[in-house]
N, CA, C and O of each residue as an XYZ file, in Angstrom:
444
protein
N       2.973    -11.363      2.663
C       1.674    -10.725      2.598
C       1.883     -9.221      2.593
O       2.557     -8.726      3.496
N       1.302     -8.379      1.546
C       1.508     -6.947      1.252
C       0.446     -6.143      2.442
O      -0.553     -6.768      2.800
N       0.675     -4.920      2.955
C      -0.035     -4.630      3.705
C      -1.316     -4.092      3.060
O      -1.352     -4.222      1.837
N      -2.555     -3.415      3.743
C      -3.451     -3.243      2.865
C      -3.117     -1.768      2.548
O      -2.216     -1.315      3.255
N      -3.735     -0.777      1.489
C      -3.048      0.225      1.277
C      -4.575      1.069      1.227
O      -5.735      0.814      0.904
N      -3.817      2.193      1.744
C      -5.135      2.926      1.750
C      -5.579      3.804      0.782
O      -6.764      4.127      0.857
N      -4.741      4.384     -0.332
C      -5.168      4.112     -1.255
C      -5.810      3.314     -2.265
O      -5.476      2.130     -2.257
N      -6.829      3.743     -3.317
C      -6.510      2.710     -4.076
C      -5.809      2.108     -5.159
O      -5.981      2.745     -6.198
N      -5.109      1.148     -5.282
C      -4.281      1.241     -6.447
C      -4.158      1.719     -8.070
O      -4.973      1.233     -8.855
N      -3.600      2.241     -8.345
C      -3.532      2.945     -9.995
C      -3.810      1.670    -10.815
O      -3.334      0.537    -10.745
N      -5.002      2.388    -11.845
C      -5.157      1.275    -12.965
C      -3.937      1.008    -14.001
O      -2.802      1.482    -13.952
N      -4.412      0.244    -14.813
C      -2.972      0.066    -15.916
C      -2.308      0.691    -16.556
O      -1.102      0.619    -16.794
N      -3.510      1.734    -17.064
C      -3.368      2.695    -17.909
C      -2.668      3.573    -17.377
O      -1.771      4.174    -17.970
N      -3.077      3.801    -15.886
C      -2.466      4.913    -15.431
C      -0.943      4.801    -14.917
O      -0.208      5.705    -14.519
N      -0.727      3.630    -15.026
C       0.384      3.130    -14.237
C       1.477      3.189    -15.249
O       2.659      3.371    -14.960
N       0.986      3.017    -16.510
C       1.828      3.383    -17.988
C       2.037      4.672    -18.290
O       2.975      5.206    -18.881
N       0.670      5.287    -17.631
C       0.831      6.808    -17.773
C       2.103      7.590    -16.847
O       2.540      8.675    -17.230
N       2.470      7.126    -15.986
C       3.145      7.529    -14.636
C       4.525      7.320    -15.324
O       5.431      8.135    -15.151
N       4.717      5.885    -16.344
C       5.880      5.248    -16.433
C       6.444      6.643    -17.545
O       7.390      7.427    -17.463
N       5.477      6.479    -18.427
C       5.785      7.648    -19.360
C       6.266      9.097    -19.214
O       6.851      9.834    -20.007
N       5.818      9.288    -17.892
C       6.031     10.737    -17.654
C       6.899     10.279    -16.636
O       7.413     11.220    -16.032
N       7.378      8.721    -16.076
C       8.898      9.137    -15.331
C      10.159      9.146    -16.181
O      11.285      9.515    -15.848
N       9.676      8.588    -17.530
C      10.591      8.331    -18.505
C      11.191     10.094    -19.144
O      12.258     10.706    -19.100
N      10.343     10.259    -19.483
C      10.388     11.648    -19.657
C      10.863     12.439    -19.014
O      11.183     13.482    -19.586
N      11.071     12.336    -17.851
C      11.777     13.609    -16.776
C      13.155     13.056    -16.693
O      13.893     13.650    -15.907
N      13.651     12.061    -17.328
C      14.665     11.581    -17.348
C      15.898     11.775    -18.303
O      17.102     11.579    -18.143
N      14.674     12.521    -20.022
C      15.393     13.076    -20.835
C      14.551     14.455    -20.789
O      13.540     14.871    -20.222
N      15.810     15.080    -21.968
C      14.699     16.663    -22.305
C      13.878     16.419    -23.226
O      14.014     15.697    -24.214
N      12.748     17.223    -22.787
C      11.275     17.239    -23.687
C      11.783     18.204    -24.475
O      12.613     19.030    -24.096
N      11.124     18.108    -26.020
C      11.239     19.489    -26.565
C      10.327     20.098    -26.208
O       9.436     19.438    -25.673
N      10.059     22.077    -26.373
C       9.617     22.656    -25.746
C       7.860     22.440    -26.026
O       6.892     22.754    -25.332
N       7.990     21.648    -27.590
C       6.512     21.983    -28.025
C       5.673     20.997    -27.249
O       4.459     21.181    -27.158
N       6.318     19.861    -26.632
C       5.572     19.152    -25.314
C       5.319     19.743    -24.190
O       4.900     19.053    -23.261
N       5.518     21.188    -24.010
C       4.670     21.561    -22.397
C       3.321     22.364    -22.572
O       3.211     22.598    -23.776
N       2.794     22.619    -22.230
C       1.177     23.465    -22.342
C       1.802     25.069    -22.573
O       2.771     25.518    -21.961
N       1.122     25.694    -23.452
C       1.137     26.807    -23.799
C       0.778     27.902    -22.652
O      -0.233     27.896    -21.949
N       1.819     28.824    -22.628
C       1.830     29.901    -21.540
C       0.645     30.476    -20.849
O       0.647     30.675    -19.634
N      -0.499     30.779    -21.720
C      -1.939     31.044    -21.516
C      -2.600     29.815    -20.597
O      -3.752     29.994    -20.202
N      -2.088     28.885    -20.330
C      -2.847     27.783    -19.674
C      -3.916     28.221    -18.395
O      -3.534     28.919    -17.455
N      -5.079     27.784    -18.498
C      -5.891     28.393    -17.314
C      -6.673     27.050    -16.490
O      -7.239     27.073    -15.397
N      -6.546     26.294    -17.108
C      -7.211     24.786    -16.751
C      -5.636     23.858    -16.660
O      -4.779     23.498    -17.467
N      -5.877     23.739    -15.134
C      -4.392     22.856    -15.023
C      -5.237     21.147    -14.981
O      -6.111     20.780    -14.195
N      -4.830     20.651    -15.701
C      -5.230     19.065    -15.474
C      -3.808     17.943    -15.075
O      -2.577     17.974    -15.055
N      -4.620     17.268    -14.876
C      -2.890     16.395    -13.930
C      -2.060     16.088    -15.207
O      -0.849     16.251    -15.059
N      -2.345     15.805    -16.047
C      -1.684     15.444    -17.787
C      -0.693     17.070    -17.768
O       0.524     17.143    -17.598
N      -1.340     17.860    -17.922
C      -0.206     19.737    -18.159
C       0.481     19.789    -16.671
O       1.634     20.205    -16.781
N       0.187     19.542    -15.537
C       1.026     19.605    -14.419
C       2.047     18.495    -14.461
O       3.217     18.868    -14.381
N       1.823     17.210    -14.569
C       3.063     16.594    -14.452
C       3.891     16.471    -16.078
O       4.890     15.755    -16.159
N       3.320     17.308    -17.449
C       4.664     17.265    -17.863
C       5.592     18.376    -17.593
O       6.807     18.282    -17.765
N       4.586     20.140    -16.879
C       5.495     20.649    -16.220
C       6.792     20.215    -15.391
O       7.997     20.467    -15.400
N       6.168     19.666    -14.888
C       7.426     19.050    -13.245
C       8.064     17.944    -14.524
O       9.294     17.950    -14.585
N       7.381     17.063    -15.476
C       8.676     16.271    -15.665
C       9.787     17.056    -16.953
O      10.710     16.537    -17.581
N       9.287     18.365    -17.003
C      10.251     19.261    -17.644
C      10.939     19.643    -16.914
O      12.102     19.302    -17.130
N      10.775     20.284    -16.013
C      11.651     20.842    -14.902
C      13.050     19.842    -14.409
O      14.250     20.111    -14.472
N      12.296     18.512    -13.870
C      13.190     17.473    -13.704
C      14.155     17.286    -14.329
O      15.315     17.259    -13.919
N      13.438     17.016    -16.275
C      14.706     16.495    -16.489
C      15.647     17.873    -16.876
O      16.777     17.385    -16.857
N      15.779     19.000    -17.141
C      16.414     20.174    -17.248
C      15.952     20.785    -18.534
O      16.598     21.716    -19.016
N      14.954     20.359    -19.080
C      14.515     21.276    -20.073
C      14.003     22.712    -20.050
O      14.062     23.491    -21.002
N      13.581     22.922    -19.055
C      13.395     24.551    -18.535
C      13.391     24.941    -17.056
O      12.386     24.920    -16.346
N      14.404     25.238    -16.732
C      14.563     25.684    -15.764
C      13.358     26.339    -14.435
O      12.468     27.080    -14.853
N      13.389     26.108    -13.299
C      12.246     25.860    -12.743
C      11.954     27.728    -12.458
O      10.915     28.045    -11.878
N      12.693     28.553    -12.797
C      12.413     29.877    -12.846
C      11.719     30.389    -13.913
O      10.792     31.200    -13.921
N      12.342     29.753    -14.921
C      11.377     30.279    -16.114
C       9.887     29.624    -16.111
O       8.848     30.193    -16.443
N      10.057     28.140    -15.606
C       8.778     27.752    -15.691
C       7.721     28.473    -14.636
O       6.582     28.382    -15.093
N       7.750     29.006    -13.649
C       7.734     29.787    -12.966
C       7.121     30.957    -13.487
O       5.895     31.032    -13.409
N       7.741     31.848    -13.986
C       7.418     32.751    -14.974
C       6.513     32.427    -16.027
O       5.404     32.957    -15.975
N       6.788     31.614    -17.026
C       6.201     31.315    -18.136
C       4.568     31.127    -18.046
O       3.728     31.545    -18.844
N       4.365     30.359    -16.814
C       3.098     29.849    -16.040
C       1.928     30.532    -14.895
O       0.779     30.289    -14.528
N       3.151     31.658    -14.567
C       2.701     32.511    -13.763
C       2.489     31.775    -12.532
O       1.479     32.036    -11.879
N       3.417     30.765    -12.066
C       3.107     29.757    -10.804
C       4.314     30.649     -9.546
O       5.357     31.227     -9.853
N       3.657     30.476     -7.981
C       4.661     30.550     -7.459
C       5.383     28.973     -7.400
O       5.105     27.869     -7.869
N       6.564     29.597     -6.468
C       7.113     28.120     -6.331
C       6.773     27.155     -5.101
O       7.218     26.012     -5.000
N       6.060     27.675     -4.330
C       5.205     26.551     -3.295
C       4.393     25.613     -3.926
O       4.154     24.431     -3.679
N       3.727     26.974     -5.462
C       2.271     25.806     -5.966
C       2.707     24.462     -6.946
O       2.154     23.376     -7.119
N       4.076     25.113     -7.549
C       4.876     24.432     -7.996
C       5.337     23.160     -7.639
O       5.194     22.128     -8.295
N       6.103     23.343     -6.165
C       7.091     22.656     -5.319
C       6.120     21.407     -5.102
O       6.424     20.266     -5.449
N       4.723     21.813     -4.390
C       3.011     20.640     -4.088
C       3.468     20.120     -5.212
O       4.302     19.243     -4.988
N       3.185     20.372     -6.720
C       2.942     19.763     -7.586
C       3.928     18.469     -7.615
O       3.846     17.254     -7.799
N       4.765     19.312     -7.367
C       6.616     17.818     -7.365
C       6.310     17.010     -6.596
O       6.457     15.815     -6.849
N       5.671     17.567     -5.149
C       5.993     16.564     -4.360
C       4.637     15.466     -4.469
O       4.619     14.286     -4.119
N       3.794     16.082     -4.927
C       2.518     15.486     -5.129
C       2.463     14.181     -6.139
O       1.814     13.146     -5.989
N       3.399     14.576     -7.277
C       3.837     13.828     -8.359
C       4.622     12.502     -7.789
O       4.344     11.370     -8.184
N       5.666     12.787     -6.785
C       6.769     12.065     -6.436
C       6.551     11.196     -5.623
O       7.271     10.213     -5.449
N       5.009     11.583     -4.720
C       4.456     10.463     -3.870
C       3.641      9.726     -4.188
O       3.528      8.591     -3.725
N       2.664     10.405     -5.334
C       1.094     10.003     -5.565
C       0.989      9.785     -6.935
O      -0.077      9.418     -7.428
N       2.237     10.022     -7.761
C       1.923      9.697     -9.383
C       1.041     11.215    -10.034
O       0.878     12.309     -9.493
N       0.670     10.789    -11.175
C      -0.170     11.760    -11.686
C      -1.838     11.795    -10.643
O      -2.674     12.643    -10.330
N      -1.687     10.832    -10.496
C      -3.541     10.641     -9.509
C      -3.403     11.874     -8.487
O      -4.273     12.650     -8.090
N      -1.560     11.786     -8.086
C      -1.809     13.266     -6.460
C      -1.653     14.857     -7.482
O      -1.380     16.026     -7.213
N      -1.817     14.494     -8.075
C      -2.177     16.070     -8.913
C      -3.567     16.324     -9.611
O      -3.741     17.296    -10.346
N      -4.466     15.470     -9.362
C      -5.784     16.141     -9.434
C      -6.309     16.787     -8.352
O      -6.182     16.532     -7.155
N      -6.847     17.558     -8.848
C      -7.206     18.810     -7.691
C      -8.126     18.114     -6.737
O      -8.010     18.418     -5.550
N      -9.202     17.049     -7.147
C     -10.085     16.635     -6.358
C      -9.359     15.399     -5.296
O      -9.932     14.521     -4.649
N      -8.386     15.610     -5.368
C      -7.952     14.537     -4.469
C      -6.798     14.854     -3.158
O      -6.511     14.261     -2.118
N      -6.240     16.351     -3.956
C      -5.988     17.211     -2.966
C      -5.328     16.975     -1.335
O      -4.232     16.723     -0.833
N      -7.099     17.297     -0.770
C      -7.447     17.366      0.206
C      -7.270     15.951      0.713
O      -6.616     16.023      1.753
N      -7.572     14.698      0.426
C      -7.309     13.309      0.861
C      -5.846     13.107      1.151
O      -5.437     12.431      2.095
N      -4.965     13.830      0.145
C      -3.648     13.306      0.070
C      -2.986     14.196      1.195
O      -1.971     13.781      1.756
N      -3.454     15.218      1.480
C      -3.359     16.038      2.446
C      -3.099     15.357      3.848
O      -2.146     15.498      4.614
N      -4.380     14.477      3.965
C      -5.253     14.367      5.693
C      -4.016     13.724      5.496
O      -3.166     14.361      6.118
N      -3.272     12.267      4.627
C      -2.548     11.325      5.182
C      -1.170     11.717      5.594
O      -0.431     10.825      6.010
N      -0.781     12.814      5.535
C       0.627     13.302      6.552
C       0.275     12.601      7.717
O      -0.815     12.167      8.089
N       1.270     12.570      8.173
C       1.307     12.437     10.183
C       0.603     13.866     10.907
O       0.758     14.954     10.352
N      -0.184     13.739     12.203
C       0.127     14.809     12.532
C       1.578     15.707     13.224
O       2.652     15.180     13.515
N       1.323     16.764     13.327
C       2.780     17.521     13.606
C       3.065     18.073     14.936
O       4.000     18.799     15.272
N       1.707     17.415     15.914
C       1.975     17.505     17.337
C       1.626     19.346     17.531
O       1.772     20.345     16.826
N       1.095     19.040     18.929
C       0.234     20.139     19.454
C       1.002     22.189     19.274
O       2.012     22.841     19.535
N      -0.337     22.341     18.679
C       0.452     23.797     18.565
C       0.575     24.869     19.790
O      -0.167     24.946     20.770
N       1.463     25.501     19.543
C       2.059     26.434     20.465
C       0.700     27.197     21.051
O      -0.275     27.392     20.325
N       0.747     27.611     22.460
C      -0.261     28.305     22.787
C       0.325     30.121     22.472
O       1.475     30.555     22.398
N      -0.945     30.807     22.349
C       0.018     32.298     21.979
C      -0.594     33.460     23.076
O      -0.140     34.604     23.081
């Protein structure tokens, strides 16, 4: 018996979508597959083929960096967001949910 999950599970589509873009970080993209430098609307589709460029070594995570005008924290979320949650933890509206489910990190220091 699977436990219940508190998410909810990825549809089919999306689950093909995920496969595609793990496939992809596995080889190099050519360059004309990443979103154009001007990008101002990040959607989870232009963020995770960022990160699955980066992954597989098609551009180095400095230039992408540069190219994007990203630091590398907003960056780094994106990876890890990708690596736990699929493309679904890189919509912005979900964010905050994927957030609460860390552990907490135990009582803060008094100052």
């Amino acid at each position: 018996m699977s436990e219940p999950s508190f998410w909810p599970r990825p549809s089919s589509s999306q689950n093909r979508l995920n496969s595609i873009i793990e496939q992809s970080a596995q080889r190099a993209l050519p360059m004309d597959d990443l979103p154009p430098p001007n990008t101002a609307r990040w959607v989870a589709r232009r963020k995770a083929a960022v990160v699955a460029a980066v992954r597989s070594g098609s551009i180095p995570m400095e230039e992408a960096l540069s190219r994007y005008q990203l630091s590398e924290e907003e960056f780094l979320s994106w990876q890890r967001a990708f690596e736990t949650h699929g493309i679904a933890g890189l919509r912005t509206t979900r964010v905050q949910q994927y957030r609460r489910s860390r552990p907490p990190r135990g009582p803060r220091p008094r100052r």
